[in-house]
C-alpha positions, 0 to 999 in steps of 0.5 A: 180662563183667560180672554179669547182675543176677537175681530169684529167684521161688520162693525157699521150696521145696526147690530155690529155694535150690539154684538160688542156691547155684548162681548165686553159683557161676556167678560171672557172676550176682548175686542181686538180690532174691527173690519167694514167696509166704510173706512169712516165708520168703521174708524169711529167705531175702533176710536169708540172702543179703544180697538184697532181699525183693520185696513182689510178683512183679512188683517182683521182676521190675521192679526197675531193676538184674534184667536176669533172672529165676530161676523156680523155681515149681509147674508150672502157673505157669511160662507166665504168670510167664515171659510177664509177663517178656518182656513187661518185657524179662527174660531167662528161666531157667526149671526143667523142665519148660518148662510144664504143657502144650506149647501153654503152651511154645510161647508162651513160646518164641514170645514170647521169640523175638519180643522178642529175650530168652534163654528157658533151661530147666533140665536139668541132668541132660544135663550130669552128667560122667557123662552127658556120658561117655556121650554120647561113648562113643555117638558113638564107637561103643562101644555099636555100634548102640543099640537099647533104653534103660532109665531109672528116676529114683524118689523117695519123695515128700513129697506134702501137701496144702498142696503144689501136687504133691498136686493132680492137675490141677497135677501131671499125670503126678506123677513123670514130669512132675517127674523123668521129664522130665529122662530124656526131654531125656537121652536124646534127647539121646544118641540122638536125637529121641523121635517117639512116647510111649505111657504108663501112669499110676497111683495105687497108694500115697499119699493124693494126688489126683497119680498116684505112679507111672507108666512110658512107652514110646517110640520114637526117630526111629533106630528105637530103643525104650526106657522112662522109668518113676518112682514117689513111693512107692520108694527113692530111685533113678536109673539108666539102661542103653543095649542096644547091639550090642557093649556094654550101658551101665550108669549109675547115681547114689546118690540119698543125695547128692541134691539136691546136684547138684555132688556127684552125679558122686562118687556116680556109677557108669558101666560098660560090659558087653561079651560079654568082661567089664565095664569100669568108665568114669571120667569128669570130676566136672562142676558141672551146675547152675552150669555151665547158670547160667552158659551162660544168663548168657554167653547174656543178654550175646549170648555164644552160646545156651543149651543147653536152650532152648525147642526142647528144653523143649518136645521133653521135655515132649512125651515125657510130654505125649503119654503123658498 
């Protein structure tokens, strides 16, 4: 299969980098050129990786040998930028959460249907080895019938004024929209769908307009319930535990690797508790972000479909959104 050319959009930030690192790891995507906003970094950025530094967002997404486009840009933003893609016939990898709101989603997914192009979001977290273990030992019935989920995934942030995170009306649900999301997509994963959210958001610590902490209740189609909480102000910290009738999951990551995606399945620990003692779970180290870069590649080429797409994009940002 031949390399599908890429423009990377969001070049500067903390995660822009990682998502390139990843797409040379993919080994069937090339970087072409890159757009941001801050003309320094982003020309640090293109020098770094041997790539073209675009003037514009549109001469990124427009240059004759980009078949795609790496978004990786503030929340808000997603919709526009990714429906003036389609609009040019590019195929579309974009960060979670899908959008900033699930009307904004659903036109995008509508577009991208339309025009025959591959909409891919990013939730990488579903791919980890050790949640793919856990998704098997569900489905083998090691937990028996789960009936309660517990997921935490917490950061200290580095919230400031000159970041769009900050802002209340552009980080709605602070930490749930930017880390609980990815525990929403998972879990539905595992369990099924999620058919109902109530939440509760807070500002307690920072000096950000954004909420810093929040926690969601909700309620899977099987009749399970569970809760997604997070807050900006804690350790560092991402756990997830599953209740079922013969045994209780335990998952759990050590955030000091982090964002290192490729290394967090080293740093993972998985475990089974059963009435007769626990069981610690091994499990495949597995390249998550590569790994989704690389799906959405074979899927531009019409090798099958991205795993995450708009359906589930959408599925997660509704989780938070009706919690809101």
């Amino acid at each position: 299969m031949s390399e599908v050319g890429a423009a990377l959009i969001g070049p500067s930030g903390m995660w822009g980098p990682k998502i390139a690192d990843a797409a040379e790891r993919a080994g069937n995507l090339r970087l072409v050129t890159c757009y941001g906003r801050d003309e320094e970094r982003r020309r640090a950025f293109a020098d770094e990786r041997g790539i073209e530094a675009a003037e514009s967002f549109e001469a990124a997404v427009e240059h004759p040998e980009v078949e795609a486009v790496l978004l990786v840009t503030p929340n808000d933003v997603h919709a526009e930028q990714a429906l003036a893609c389609s609009e040019r016939g590019r195929h579309v990898f974009v960060e979670k959460p899908i959008a900033d709101a699930v009307a904004a989603a659903e036109r995008m997914r509508d577009a991208f249907a339309a025009a025959g192009l591959v909409l891919a979001v990013g939730h990488g977290m579903r791919r980890l080895g050790g949640a793919r273990r856990t998704k098997e030992l569900i489905d083998d019935g090691a937990l028996g019938t789960v009936v309660l989920a517990e997921a935490n995934w917490s950061l200290t942030g580095r919230l400031s004024p000159e970041g769009w995170r900050w802002y209340r009306e552009r980080n709605r649900g602070g930490p749930l929209m930017q880390l609980g999301v990815h525990h929403a997509d998972t879990l539905a994963h595992w369990l099924g769908p999620i058919t109902r959210s109530h939440g509760t958001f807070g500002h307690v610590v920072t000096e950000a307009e954004a909420d810093d902490v929040g926690a969601v209740s909700v309620e899977f189609e099987s009749g399970a319930r569970g809760t997604i909480a997070g807050s900006y102000v804690s350790p560092p910290t991402y756990t997830m535990r599953l209740f079922g009738t013969e045994a209780v999951l335990e998952y759990s990551l050590d955030m000091s690797v982090w964002p290192q995606a490729h290394k967090a399945d080293a740093a993972s620990r998985l475990a089974l508790r059963r009435k007769d003692g626990r069981e610690t779970i091994d499990f495949p180290e597995r390249d998550p972000l590569a790994e989704q870069l690389a799906e959405f590649a074979r899927a531009v080429r019409g090798e099958g479909s991205p795993e995450t797409g708009a359906e589930e994009g959408i599925a997660a940002l509704r989780v938070i959104e009706e919690a809101l």
